[in-house]
N, C-alpha and C positions, 0 to 999 in steps of 0.2 A: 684840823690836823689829819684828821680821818679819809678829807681825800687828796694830798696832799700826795700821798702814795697809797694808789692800788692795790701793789703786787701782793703785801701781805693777805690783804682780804680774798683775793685771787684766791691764793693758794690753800687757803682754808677752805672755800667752798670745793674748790679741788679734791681735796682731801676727804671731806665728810661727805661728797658725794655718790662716790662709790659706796660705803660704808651705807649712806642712806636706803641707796640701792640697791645691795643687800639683804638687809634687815625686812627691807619692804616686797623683796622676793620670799624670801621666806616667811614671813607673816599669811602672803598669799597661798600659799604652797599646804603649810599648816593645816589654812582655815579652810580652805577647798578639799582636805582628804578630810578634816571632820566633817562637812559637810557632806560628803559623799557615802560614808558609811553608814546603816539603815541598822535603825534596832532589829530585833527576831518579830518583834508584830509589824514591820511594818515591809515584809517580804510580800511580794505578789500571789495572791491571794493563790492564783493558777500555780504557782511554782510551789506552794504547799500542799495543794490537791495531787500534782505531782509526784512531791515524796512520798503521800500518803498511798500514792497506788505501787511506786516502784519498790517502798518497802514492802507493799503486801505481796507484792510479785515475786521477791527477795525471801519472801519466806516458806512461799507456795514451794523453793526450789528454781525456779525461772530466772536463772540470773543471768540470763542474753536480756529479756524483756525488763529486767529492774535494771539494767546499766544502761537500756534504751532509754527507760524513762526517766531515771535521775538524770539523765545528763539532760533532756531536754528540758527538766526543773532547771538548772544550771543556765540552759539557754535563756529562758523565762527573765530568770533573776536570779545572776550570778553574783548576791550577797547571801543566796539561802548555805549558809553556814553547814546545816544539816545534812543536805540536800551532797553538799561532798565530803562528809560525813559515811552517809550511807553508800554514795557511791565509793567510799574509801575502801568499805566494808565489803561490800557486794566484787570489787575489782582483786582485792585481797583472797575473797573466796573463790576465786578465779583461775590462782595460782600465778597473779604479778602481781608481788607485794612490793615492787621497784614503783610504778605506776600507781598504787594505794600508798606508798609513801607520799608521794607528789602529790596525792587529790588533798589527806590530811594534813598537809604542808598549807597549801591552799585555804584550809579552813582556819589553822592555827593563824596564820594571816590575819582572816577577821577576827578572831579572837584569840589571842595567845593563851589565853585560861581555860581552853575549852576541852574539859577534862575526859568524855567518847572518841575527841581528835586525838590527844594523847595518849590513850589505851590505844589508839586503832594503828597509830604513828608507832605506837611502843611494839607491838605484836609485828606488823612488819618490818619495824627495824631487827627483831628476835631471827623473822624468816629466812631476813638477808645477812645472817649472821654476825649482827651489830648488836651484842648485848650490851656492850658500855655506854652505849648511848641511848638504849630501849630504859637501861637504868635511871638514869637520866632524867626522862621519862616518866618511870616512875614517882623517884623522888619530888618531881616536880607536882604531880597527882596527890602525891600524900600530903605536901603543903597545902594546897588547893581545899583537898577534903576535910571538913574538921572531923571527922568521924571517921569509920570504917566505910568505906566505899566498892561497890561492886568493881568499877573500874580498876583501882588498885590491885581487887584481888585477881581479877581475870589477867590484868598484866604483870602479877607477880606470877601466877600459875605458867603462863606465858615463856617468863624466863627459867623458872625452874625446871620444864619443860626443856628447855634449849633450843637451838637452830636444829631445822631437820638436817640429816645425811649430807643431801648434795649442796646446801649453802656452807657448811663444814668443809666438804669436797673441795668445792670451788673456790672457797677463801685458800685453802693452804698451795692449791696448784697455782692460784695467784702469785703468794710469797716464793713459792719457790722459783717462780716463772721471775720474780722480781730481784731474788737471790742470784739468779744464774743471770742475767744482764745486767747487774750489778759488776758482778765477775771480767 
């Protein structure tokens, strides 16, 4: 009976075919980004020596020479977590917290729980006059932390602190520049 007529069976393979091919795209897709993401020990050995010299660099004061060398930790082995972390840190102390936003964006990528990326995210979202989102930020820290945590408190201090002068500045000249083209 079965082949007697085709067309039904046709159109079933039709049908679950796409659907097949689908399912088996993304199955792919999945399993090739876990596969691709590296634990914290299994970072390049050089790209940890790296961070290890651009922090000390970073704290000697030398933050032309720790932004040279984080980033070429970065080049090494662009899963060191840390690695734009510190360069977060180091580009922040810079005075472009627009650019340390992005590097801790970066990190938060590899791990969205990574509670140094979220103080350093939280701090310069504070710079660029984004407290509600720095809060944000925090709240998400305090989840994280089962305790009291240094993070929390430097990016509570952070907001209490406020946005300096000119990101205050420049937010309101924005609205207003937004207000009057509205008009």
């Amino acid at each position: 009976m079965l082949a007697l007529n085709p067309t039904p069976m046709l159109e079933n393979v039709m049908r679950f075919t796409s659907v097949a091919i689908a399912a088996a795209l993304t199955l792919v897709t999945v399993s090739t980004a876990l596969h691709g993401q590296k634990r914290d020990d299994q970072i390049d050995a050089r790209s940890t020596a790296l961070l290890t010299e651009g922090e000390a660099a970073a704290k000697a004061g030398d933050l032309d020479s720790a932004a040279d060398t984080l980033e070429t930790a970065l080049a090494v082995d662009p899963r060191n977590r840390a690695a734009f972390v510190a360069l977060g840190d180091v580009t922040h102390k810079r005075g472009m917290p627009g650019k340390a936003i992005r590097l801790y964006r970066e990190a938060l990528n590899l791990d969205p729980n990574d509670i140094a990326a979220l103080r350093g995210e939280g701090e310069a979202l504070v710079a660029r006059g984004a407290v509600e989102q720095a809060k944000a930020d925090l709240a998400k820290i305090r989840r994280l932390c089962a305790n009291a945590c240094p993070e929390a408190s430097a990016l509570t201090a952070a907001i209490a602190k406020g946005p300096p002068a000119t990101a205050l500045a420049s937010k309101t000249e924005n609205e207003a520049h937004a207000a009057t083209s509205a008009e």
